[in-house]
C-alpha positions in Angstrom: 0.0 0.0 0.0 2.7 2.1 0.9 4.4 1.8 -3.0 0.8 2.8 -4.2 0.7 5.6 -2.2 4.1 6.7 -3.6 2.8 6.5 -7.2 -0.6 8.6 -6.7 1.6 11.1 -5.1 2.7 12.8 -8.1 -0.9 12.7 -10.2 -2.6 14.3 -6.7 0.1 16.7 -6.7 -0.8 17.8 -10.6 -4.3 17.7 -9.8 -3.6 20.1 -6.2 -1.6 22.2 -7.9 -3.6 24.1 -10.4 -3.1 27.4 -10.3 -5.6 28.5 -13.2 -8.5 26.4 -11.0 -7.9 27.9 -7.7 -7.1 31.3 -9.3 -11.1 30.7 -11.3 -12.3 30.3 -7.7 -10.7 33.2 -6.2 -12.3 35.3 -8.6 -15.8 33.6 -7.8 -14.8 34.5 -4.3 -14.2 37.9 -4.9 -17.5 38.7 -6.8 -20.9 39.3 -5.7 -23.1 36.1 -3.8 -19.5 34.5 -2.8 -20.7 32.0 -0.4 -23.5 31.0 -3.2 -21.0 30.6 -6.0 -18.3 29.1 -4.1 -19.8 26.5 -2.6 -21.0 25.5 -6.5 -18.1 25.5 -7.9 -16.7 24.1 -5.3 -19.3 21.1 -5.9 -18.3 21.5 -10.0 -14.6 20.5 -9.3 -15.7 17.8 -6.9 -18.1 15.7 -9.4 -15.1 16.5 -12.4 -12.8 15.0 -10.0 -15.0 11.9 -9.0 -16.4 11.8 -12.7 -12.5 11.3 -13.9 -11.1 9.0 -11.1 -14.2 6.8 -10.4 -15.2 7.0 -14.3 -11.5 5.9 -15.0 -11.5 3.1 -12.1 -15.0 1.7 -13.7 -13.8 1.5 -17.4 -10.4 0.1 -16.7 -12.4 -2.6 -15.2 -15.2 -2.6 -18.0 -11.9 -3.4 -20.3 -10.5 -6.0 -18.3 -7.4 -4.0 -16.5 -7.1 -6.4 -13.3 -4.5 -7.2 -11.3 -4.4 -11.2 -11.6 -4.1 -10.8 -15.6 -2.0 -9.7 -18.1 -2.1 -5.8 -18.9 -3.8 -5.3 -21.9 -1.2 -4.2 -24.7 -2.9 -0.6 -24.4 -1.8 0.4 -21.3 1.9 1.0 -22.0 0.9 3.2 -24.9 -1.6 4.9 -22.9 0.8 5.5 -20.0 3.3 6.9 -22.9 0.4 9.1 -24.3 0.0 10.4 -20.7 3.1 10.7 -19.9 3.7 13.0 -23.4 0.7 14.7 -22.2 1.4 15.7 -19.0 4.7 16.7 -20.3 3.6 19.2 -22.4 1.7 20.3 -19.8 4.9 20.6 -18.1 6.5 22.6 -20.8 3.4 24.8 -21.6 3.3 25.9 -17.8 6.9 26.8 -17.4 6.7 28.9 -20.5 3.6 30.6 -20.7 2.4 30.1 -16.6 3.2 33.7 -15.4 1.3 35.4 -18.5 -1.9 33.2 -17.7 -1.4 33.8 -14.4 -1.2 36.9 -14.2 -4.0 37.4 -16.3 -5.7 35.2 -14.2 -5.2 37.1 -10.7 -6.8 40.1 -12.8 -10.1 38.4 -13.3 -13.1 39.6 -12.2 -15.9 38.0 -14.5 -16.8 34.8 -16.1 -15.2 36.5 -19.7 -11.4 37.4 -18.1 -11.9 34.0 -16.6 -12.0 31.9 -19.6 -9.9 33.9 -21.5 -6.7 33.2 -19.1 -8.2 29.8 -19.3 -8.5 28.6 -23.1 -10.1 25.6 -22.4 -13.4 25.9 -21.2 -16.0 26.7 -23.8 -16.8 29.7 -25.3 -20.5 30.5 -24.1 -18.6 31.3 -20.8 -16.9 34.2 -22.3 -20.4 35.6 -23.4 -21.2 36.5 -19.5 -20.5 39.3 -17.9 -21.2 37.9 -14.2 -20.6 35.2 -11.7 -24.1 33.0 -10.9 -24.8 29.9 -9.2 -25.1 27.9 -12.1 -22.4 29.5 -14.2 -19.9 28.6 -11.3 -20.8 25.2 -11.1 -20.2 24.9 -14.9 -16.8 26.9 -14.4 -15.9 24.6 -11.8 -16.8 21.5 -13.3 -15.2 22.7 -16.8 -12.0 23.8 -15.8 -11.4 20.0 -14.4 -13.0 18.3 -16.9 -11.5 20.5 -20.5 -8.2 20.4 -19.1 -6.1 17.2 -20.4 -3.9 17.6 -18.0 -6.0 17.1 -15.1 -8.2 14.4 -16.8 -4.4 12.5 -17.7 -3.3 13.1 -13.7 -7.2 11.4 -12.8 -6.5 8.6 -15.6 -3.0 7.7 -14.0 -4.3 7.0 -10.4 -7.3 5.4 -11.6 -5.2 3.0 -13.6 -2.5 2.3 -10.8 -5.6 1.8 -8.5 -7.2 -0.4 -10.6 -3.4 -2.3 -11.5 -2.8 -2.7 -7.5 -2.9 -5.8 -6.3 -6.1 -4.7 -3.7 -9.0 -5.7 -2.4 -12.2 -3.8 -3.6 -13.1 -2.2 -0.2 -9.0 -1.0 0.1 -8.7 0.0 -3.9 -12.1 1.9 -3.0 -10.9 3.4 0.3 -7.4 4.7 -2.1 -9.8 6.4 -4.1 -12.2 7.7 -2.0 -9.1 9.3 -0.1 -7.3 10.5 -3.6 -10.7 12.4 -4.6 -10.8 13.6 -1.5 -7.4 15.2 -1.3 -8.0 16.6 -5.1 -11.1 18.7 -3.3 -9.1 20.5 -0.9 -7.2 23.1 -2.5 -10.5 24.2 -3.5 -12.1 23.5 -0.5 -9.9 25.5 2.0 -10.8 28.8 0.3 -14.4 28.1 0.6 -14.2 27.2 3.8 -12.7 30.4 4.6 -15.1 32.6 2.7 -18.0 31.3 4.5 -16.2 31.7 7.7 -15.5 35.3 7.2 -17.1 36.6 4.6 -16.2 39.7 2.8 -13.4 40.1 5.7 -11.8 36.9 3.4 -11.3 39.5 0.8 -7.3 40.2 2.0 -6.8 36.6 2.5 -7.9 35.7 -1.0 -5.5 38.6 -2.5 -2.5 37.2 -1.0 -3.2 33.9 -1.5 -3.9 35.0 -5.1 -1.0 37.1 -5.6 1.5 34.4 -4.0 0.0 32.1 -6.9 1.0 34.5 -9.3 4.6 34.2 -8.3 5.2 30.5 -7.4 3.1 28.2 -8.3 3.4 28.0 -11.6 7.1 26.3 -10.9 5.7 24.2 -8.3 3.1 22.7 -11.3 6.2 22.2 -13.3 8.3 20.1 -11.0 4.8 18.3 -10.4 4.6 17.8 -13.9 7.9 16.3 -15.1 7.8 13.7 -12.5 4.9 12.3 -13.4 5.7 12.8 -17.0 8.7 11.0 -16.2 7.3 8.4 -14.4 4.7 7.5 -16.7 7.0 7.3 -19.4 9.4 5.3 -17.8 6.9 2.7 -17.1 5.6 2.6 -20.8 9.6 2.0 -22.2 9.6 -0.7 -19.5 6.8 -2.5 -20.7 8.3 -2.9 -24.3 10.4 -6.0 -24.2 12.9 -4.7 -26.6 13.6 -1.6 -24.5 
């Protein structure tokens, strides 16, 4: 249990460490009916996480990814088309991170929001404000349209489902992993019902220290799973 937990570390630290996602929410935060909107998105980026970890677990099982047999032939290619994904990722964030961050900490409505964030779809950059619904979408969207997220849930699902685990064990792993992917999200929420507009300050700094770090701290995040997963693909071939 305690190699397993090494190898979800990395994915849950790609998932924990989006800067664009928290940044989304601090902006929610910041606008009018915070407690309303936070709380939604909030619940957005909690069913895209337990959408792409528990939809992950049940179709590697639909496709026959157990333990007690033979890995498909698929899953070192897929680890390798992971691994190249989150890679880029890597890349993309260590080059272009402190432009979309920054225009991320300037955000103030759902159309500065998606346009620091190029994913989500373009009827969100047709509003001019923050409602309940809207948040949940944004919340739920910037999980769900980002491939680097969705290829962080894929990995731990896979190296769930590959662990040689009982059901009620591999489900506590994930129950625990989706939990720990809320978090970063939840803490902020937790804080702005708590305080209220007086969480204003404390959402600043918190955005503004983003702005400067956490965009290298995604990086490192990154590579080591991009490194990981790859390494484990090459392995697989028996040539390499």
């Amino acid at each position: 249990m305690i190699d397993l937990s090494l190898e979800l570390l990395p994915a849950l630290l790609g998932i924990v460490a989006s800067p664009l996602a928290v940044m989304a929410l601090i902006a929610v935060l910041l606008s009018k009916n915070a407690r309303v909107n936070g709380v939604l998105y909030l619940a957005g980026w909690a069913c895209a996480v337990m959408i792409a970890v528990g939809g992950g677990y049940w179709l590697f099982g639909w496709l026959h990814v157990a333990p007690e047999l033979d890995p498909p032939q698929w899953v070192p290619p897929l680890r390798l088309v992971a691994g190249l994904l989150v890679g880029a990722g890597a890349v993309f964030t260590y080059r272009r991170s402190r432009a979309k961050l920054s225009a991320m900490a300037g955000a103030t409505t759902p159309e500065e929001v998606a346009a620091a964030a190029p994913q989500l779809p373009g009827w969100l950059q047709a509003v001019a404000s923050f409602t309940g619904p809207r948040s949940y979408a944004l919340g739920l969207g910037i999980f769900l349209l980002n491939p680097v997220n969705l290829s962080c849930a894929l990995i731990a699902a896979l190296d769930i489902r590959l662990a040689a685990l009982s059901v009620g064990t591999s489900s506590t792993f994930m129950i625990v992993f989706i939990a720990l992917g809320i978090v970063p999200m939840l803490v902020p929420v937790l804080l702005t019902l708590a305080k209220g507009e007086k969480a204003g300050p404390l959402l600043e700094t918190l955005r503004a220290w983003i702005a400067r770090n956490n965009g290298t701290l995604s990086t490192v995040f990154l590579s080591l799973l991009s490194f990981g997963q790859i390494q484990k693909s090459l392995a697989a071939i028996p040539w390499f």
